[in-house]
LOTI-95280 format. One record per residue: x negated, y, z negated of N, C-alpha, C, CB in turn; residue in one letter. Coordinates in steps of 0.2 Angstrom, whole numbers, padded with zeros to 4 digits, always signed. Each point is the difference from the previous one (the first is absolute). Glycine has a CB too. Layout:
REM residues N
XYZXYZXYZXYZa/...
REM end
This chain:
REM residues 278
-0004-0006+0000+0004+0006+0000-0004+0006+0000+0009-0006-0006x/-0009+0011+0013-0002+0006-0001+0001+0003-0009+0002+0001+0014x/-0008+0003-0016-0001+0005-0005-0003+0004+0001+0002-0005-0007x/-0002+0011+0003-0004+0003-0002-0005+0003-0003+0005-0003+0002x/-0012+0002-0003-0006+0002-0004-0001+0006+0001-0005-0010-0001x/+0005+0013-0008-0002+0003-0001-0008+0003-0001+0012-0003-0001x/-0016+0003+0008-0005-0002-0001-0004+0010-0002+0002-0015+0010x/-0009+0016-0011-0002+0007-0002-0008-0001+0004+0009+0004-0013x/-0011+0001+0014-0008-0002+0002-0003+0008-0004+0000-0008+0015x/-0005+0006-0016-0004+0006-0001-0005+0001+0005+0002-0002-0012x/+0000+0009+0013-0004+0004+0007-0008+0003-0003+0014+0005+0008x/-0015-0003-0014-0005+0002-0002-0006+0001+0004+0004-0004-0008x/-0004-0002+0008-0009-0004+0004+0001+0002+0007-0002-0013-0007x/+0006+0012+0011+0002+0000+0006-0005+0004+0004+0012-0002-0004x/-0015+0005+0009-0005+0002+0002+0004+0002+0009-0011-0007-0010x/+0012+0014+0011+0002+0002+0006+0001-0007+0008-0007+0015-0006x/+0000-0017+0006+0001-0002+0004-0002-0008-0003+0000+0011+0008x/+0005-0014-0010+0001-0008-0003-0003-0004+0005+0011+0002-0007x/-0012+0000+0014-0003-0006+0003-0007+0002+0002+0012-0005+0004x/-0017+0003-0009-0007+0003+0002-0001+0001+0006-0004-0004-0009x/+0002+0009+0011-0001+0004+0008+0003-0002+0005-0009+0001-0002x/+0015-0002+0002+0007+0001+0002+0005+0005-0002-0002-0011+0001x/+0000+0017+0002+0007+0006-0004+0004-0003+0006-0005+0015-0007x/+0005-0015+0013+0005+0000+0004+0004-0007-0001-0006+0008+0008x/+0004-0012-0011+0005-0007+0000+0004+0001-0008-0010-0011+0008x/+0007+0014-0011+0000+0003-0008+0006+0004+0003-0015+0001-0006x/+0015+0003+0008+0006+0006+0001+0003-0004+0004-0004+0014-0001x/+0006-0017+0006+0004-0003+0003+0004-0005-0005-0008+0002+0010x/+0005-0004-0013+0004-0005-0006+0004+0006-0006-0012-0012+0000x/+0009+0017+0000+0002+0005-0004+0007+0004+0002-0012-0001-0002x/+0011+0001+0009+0008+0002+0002+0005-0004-0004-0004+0002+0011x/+0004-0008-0011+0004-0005-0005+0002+0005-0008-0008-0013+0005x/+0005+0016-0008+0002+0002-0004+0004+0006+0001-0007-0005-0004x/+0005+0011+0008+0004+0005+0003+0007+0000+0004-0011+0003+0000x/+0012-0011+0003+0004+0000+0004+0007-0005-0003-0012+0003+0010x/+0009-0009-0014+0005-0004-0003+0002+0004-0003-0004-0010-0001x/+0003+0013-0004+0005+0002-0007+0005+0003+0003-0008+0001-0010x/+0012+0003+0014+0004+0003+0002+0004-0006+0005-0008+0012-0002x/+0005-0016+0005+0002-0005+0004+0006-0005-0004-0012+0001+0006x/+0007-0004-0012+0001-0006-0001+0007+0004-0006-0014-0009+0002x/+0014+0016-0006+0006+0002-0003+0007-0001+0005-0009+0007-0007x/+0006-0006+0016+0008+0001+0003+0000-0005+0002+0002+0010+0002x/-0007-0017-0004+0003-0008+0001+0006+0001-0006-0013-0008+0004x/+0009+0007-0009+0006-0001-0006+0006+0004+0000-0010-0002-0006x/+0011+0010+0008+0006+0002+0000+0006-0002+0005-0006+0007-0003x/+0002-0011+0011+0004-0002+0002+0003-0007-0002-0004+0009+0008x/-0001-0012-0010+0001-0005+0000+0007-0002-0007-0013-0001+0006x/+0012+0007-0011+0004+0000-0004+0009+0001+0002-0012+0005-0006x/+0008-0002+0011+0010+0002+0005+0003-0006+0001-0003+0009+0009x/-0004-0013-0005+0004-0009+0001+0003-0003-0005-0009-0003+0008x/+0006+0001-0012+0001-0004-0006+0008-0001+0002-0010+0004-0009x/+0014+0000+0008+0007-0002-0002+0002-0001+0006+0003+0006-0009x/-0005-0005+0014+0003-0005+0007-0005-0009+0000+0002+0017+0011x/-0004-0018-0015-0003-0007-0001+0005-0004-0002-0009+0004-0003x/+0009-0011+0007+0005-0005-0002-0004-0006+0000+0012+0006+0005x/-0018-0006-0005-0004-0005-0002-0002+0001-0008-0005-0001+0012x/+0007-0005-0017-0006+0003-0006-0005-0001-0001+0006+0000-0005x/-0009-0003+0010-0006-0003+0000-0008+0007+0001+0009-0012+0006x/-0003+0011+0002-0002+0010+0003-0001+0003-0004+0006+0003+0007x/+0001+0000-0009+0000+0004-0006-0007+0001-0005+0014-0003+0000x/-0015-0003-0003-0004-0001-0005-0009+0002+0003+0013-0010-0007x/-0011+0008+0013-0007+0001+0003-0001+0008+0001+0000-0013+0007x/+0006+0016-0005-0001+0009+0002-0001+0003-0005+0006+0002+0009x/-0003-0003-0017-0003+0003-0006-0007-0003-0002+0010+0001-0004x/-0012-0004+0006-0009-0003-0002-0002+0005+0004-0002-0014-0001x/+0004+0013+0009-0002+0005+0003-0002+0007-0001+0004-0007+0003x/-0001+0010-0005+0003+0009-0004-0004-0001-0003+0012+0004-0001x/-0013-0008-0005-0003-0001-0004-0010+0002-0001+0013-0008+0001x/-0015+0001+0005-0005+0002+0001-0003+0006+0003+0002-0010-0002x/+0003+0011+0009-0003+0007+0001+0003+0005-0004-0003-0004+0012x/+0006+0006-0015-0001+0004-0007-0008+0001-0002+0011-0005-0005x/-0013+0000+0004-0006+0000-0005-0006-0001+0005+0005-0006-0011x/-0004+0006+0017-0003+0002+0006-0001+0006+0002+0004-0009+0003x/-0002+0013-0004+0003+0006+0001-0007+0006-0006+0017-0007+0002x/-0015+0002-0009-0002+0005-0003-0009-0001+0000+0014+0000-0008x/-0016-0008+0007-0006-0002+0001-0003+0007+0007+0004-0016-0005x/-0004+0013+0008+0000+0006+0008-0002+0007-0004+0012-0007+0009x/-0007+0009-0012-0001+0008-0002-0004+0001-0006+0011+0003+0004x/-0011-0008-0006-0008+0001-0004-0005+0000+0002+0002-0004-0005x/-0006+0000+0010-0005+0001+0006+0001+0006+0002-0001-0010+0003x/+0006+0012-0001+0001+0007+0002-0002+0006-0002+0006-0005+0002x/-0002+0005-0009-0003+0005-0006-0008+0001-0002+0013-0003-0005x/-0015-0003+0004-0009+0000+0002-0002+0003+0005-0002-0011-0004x/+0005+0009+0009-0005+0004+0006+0000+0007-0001+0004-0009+0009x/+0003+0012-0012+0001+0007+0001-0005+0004-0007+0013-0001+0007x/-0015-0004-0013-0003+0003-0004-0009+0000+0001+0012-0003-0007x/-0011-0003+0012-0007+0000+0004-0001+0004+0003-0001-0008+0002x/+0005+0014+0001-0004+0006+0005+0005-0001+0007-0014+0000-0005x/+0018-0007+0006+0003-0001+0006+0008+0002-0002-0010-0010+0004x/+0011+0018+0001+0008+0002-0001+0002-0004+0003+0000+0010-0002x/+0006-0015+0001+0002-0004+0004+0008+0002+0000-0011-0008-0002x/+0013+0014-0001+0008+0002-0001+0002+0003+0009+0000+0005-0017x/-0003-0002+0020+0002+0003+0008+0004-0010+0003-0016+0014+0003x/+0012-0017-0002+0001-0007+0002+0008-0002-0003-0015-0003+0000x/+0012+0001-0007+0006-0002-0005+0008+0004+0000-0010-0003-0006x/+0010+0011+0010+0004+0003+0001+0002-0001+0007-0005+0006-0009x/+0003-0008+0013+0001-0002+0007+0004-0006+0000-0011+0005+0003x/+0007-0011-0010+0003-0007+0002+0008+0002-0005-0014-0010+0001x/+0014+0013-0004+0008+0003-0006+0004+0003+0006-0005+0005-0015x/+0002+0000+0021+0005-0001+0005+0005-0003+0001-0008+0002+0003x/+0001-0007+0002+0002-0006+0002+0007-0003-0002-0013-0001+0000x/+0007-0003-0007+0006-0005-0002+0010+0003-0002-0013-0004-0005x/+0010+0011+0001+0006+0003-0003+0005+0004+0004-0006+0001-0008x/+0005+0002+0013+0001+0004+0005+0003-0003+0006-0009+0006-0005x/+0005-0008+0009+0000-0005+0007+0003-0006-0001-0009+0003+0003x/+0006-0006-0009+0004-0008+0002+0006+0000-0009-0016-0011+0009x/+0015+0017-0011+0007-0001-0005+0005+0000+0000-0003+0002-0003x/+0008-0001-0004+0008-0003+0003+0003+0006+0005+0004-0008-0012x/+0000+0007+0017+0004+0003+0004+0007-0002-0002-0009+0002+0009x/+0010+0006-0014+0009-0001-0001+0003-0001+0004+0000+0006-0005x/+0006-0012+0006+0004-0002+0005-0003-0004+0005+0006+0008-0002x/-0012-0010+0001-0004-0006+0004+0003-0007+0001-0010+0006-0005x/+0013-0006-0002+0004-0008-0001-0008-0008+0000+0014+0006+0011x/-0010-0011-0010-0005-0005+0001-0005+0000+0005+0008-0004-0004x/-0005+0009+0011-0006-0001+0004-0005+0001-0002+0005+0001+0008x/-0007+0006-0010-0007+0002-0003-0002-0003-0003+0001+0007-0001x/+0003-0011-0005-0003-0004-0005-0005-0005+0003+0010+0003-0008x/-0005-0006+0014-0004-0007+0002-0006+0003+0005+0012-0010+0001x/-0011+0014+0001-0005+0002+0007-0007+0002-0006+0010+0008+0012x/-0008-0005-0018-0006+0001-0004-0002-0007-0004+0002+0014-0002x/+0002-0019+0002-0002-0007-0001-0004-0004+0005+0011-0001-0006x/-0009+0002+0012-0004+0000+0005-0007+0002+0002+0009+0001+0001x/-0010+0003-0003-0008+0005-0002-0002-0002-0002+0001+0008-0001x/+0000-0011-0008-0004-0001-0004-0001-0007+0002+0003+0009-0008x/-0001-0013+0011+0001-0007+0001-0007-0001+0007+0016-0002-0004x/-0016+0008+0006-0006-0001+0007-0006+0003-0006+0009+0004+0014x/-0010+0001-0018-0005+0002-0005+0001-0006-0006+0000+0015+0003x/+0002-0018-0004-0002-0005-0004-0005-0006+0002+0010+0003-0004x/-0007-0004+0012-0003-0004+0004-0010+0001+0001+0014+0001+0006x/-0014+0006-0005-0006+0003-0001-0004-0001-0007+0005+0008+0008x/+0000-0005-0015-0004-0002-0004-0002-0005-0005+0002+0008+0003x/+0003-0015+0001-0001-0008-0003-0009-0001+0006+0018-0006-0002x/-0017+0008+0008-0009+0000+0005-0004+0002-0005+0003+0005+0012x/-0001+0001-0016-0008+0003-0002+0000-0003-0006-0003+0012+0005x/+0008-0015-0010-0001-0002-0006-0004-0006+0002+0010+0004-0006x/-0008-0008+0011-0005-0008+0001-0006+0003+0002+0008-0009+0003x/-0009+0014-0002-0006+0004+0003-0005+0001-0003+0006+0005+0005x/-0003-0001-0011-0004+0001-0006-0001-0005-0004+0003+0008+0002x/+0000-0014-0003+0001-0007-0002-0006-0004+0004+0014+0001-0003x/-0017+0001+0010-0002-0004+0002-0010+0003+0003+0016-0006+0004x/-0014+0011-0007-0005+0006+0002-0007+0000-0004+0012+0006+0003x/-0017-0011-0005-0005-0003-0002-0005+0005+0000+0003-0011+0004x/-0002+0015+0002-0005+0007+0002+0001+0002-0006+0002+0003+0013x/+0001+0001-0014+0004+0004-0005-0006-0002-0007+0014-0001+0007x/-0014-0003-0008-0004-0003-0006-0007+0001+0002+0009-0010-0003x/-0012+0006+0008-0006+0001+0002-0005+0006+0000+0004-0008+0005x/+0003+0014-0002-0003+0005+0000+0000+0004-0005+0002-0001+0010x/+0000-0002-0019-0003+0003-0005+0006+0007-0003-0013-0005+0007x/+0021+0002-0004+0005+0004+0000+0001+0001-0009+0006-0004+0014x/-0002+0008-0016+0001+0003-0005+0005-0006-0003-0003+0014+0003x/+0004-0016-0010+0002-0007-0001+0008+0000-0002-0012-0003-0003x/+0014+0010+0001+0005+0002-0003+0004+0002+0007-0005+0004-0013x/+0001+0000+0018+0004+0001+0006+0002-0008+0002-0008+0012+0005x/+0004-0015-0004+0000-0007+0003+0006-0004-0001-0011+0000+0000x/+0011+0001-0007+0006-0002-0006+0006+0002+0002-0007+0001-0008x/+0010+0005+0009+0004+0004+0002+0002-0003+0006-0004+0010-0005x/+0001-0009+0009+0000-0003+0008+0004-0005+0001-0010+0003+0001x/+0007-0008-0004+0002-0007-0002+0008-0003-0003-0014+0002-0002x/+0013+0002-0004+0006-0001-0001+0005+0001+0003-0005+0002-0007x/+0005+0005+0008+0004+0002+0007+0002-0004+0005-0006+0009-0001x/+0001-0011+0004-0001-0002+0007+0005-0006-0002-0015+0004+0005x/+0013-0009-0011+0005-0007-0002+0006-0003-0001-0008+0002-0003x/+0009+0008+0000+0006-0001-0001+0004+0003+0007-0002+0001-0014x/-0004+0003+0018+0005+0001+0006+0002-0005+0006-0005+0011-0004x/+0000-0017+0000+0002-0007+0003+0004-0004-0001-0008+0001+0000x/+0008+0000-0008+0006-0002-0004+0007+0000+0001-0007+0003-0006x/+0009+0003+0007+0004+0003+0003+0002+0001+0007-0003+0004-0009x/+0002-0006+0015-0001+0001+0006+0007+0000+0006-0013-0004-0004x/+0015-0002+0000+0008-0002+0004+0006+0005-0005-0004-0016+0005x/+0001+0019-0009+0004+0003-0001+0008+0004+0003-0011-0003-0006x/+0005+0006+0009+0002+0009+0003+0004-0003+0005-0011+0009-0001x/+0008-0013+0007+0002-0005+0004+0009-0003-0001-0015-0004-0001x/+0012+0001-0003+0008-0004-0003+0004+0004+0000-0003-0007-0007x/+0002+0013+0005+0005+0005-0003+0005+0003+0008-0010+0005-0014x/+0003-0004+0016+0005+0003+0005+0003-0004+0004-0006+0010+0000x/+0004-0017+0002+0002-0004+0004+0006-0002-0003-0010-0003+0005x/+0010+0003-0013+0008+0001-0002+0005+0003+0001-0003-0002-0004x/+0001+0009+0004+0005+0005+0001+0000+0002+0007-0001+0005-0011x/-0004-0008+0016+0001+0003+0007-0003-0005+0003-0001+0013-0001x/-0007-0014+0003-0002-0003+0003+0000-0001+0007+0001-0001-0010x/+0003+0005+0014-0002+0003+0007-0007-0003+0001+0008+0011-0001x/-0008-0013+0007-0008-0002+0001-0001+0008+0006-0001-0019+0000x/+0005+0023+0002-0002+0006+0003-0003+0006-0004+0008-0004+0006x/-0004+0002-0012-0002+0006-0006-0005-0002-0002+0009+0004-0005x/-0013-0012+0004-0005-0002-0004-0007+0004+0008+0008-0014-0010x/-0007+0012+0015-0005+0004+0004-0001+0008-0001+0003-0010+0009x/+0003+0014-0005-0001+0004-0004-0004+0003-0005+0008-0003+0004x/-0006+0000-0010-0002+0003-0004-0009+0000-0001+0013-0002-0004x/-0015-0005+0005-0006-0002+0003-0005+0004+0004+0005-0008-0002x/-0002+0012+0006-0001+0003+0006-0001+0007-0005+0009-0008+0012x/-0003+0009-0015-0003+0010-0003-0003-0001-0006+0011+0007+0002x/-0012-0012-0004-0005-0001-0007-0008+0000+0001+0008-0006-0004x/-0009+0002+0010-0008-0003+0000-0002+0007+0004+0000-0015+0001x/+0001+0020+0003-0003+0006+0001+0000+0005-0008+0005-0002+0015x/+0001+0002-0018+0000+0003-0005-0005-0002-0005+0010+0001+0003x/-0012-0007-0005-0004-0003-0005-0007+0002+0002+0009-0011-0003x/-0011+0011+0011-0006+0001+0002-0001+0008-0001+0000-0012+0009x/+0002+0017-0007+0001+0006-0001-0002+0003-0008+0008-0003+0009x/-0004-0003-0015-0002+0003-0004-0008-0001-0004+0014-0001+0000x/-0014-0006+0002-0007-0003-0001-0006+0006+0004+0007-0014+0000x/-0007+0016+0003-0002+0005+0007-0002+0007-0004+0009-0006+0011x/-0003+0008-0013+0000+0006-0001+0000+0001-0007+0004+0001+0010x/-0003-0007-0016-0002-0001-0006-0009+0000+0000+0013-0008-0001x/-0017+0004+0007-0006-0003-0002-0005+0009+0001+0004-0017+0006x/-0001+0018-0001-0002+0008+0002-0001+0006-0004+0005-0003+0009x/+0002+0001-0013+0003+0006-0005-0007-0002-0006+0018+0001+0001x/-0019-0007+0000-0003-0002-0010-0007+0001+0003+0009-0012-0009x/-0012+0012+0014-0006-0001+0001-0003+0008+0000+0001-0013+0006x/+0005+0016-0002-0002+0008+0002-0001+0003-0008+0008+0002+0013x/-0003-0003-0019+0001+0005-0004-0006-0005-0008+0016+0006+0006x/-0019-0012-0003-0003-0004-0004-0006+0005-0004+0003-0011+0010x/-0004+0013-0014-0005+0005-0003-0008-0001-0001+0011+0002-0005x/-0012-0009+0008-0005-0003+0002-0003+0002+0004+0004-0007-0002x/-0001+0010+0008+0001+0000+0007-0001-0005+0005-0002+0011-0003x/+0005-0016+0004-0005-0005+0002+0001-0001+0009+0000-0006-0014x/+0003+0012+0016-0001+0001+0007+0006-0001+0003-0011-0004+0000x/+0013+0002+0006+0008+0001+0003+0001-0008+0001-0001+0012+0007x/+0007-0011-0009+0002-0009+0003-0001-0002+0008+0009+0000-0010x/-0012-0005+0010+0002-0004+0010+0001-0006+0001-0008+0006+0005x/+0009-0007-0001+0004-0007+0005-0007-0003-0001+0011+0005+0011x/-0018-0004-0009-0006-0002-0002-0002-0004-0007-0002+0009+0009x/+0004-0003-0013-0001-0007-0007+0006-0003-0002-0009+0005-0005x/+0013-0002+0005+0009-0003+0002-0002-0010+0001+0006+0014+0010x/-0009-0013-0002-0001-0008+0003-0008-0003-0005+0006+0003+0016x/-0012+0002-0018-0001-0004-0004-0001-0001-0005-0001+0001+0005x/+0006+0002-0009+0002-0004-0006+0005-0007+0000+0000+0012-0003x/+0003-0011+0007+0005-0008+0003-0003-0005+0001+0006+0003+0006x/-0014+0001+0001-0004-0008+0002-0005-0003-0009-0003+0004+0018x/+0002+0000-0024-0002+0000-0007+0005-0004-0003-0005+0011-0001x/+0012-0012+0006+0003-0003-0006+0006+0006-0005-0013-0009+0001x/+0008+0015-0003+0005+0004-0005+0006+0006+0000-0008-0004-0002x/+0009+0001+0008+0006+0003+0005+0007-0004+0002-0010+0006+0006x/+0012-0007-0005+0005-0007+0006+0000+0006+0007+0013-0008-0011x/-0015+0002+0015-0002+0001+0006+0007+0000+0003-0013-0006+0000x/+0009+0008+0008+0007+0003+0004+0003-0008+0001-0004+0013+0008x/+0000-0016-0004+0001-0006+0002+0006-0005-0006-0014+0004+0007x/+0010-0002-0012+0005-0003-0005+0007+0003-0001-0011-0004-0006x/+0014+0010+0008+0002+0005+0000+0005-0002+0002-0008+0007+0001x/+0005-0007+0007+0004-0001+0007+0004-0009-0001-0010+0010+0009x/+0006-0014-0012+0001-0007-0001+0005+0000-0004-0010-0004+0003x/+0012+0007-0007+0006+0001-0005+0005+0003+0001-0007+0000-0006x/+0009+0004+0011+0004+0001+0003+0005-0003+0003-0007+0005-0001x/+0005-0009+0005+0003-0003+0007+0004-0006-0004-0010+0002+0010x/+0009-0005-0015+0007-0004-0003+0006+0002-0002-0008-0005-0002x/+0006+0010+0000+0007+0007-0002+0006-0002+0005-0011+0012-0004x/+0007-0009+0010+0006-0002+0004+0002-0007+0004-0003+0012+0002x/+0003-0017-0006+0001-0006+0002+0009+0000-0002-0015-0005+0000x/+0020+0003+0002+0007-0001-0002-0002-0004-0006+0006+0001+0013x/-0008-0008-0014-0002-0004-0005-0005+0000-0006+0003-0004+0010x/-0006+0012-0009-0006+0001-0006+0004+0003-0006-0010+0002+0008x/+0006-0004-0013+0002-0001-0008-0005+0001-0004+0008-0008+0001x/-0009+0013-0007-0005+0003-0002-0004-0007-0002+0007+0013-0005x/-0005-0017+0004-0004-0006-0003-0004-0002+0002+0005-0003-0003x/-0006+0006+0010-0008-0003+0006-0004+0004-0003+0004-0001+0013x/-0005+0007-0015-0004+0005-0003-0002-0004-0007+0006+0013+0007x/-0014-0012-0006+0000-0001-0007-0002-0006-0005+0008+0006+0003x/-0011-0007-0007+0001-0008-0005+0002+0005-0007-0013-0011+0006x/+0020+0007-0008+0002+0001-0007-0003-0004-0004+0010+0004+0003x/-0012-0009+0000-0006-0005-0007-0008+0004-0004+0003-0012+0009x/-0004+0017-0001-0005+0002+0000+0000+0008-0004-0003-0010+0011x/+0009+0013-0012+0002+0006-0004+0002+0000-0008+0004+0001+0012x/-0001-0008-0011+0002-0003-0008-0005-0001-0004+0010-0006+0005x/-0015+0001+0000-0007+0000-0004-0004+0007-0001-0001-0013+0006x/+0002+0020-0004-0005+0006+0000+0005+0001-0006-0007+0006+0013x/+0012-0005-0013+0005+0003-0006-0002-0003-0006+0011+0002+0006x/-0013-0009-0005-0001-0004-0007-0006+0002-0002+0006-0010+0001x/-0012+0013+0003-0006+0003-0001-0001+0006-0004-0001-0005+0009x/+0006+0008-0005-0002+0008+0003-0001+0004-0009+0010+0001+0016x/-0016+0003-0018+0001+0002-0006+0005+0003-0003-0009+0000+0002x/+0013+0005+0003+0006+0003-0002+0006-0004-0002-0004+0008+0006x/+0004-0012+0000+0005-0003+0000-0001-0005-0008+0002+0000+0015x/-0006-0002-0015+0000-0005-0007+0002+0006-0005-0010-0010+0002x/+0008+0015-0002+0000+0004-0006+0006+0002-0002-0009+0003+0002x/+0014-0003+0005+0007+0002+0001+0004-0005-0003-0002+0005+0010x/-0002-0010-0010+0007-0005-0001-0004-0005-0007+0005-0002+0016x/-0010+0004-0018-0001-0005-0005+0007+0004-0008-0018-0002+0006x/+0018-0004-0011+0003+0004-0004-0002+0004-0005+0005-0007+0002x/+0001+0012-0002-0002+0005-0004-0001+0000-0010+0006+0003+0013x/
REM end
């Protein structure tokens, strides 16, 4: 049964650029903080809309785990965040862009009815898709270690990434309950993956330019060599994650090992600390 942990990291130690002499794979990963916590709150609001149109209790019981974790998804994230900005990195211009976004653009529209609700069930079912990829990403991502990364980031990452494994058919289900259109499921695929790459783009640009380090401009040049390092996810792995999405027959369950998620959670320091008794 999906839950909750209530996990906490301490950023103290943390050092600007956590992946030694990598700021550009370092801020690329760091967008993750500037860009989820606004995201993953307007998972949970909408998702809070559905609940009462649920007539699985099964569902049901899976979409509050859900809410649940990314809650605490949410808030993790803005901690990293808040470090960065006491580090010298203003990172509120961005975070004001993604509160746009989320609040503005994709929020409730009075007299919208069900459609909005499912078209934004939709959305998040194509961006969940994405971030079950990078969770096994980061689950499978050895580089990461070798290159001497910061252990509490790593931690973070991980957790995340496992539970965003954990959780992966969720979003999926939901909407193929309430809708499930295989037009709306392209679609929505189709306005997300330019959108996701956009933010990543212009997230990686924003943190490197205002980095107080200065550690030079971001490019497509170390972009690819950070990937062929390993401490990136490569396009190639990118593009290969994609193409199942639109298959009429695909189901978040291709993405992924939940054996191999269950086992990091039973690891992960936070997670133990979250869940040991009190």
């Amino acid at each position: 049964m999906l839950h909750a942990r209530d996990v906490h990291f301490d950023w103290a130690s943390l050092p600007m650029h956590w992946i030694p002499g990598e700021p550009q794979a370092t801020h690329s990963i760091n967008v993750l903080h500037i860009a989820l916590p606004e995201g993953e709150r307007w998972f949970v609001e909408v998702f809070k809309q559905a609940v009462p149109l649920i007539r699985d209790e099964r569902l049901k019981e899976d979409v509050l785990g859900f809410i649940g974790q990314e809650a605490v998804h949410a808030e993790a994230h803005d901690g990293a965040a808040q470090h960065l900005e006491a580090a010298g990195l203003n990172v509120r211009p961005y975070v004001a862009q993604m509160e746009w976004m989320f609040r503005r653009l994709l929020g409730d529209r009075p007299g919208a009815g069900e459609e909005w609700l499912v078209e934004r069930l939709a959305l998040i079912a194509a961006i969940e898709h994405y971030t079950a990829f990078l969770g096994q990403w980061v689950l499978d991502a050895s580089a990461l270690d070798d290159a001497g990364s910061d252990p509490t980031m790593l931690d973070l990452l991980r957790w995340h990434g496992a539970e965003e494994v954990e959780h992966r058919s969720v979003a999926f289900d939901l909407f193929c309950h309430l809708d499930g259109r295989y037009s709306r499921r392209v679609r929505s695929m189709l306005v997300v993956t330019p959108v996701l790459a956009w933010i990543f783009v212009r997230g990686t640009k924003f943190l490197m330019r205002n980095d107080p380090t200065r550690p030079g401009r971001a490019s497509w040049r170390a972009y690819l060599k950070a990937a062929k390092r390993g401490v990136a996810p490569s396009p190639r792995e990118l593009l290969r994650e994609i193409r199942p999405y639109f298959r009429r027959s695909y189901h978040p369950t291709e993405t992924g090992s939940t054996d191999q998620a269950v086992a990091y959670l039973a690891s992960s320091p936070a997670a133990r600390a979250a869940d040991a008794p009190k």
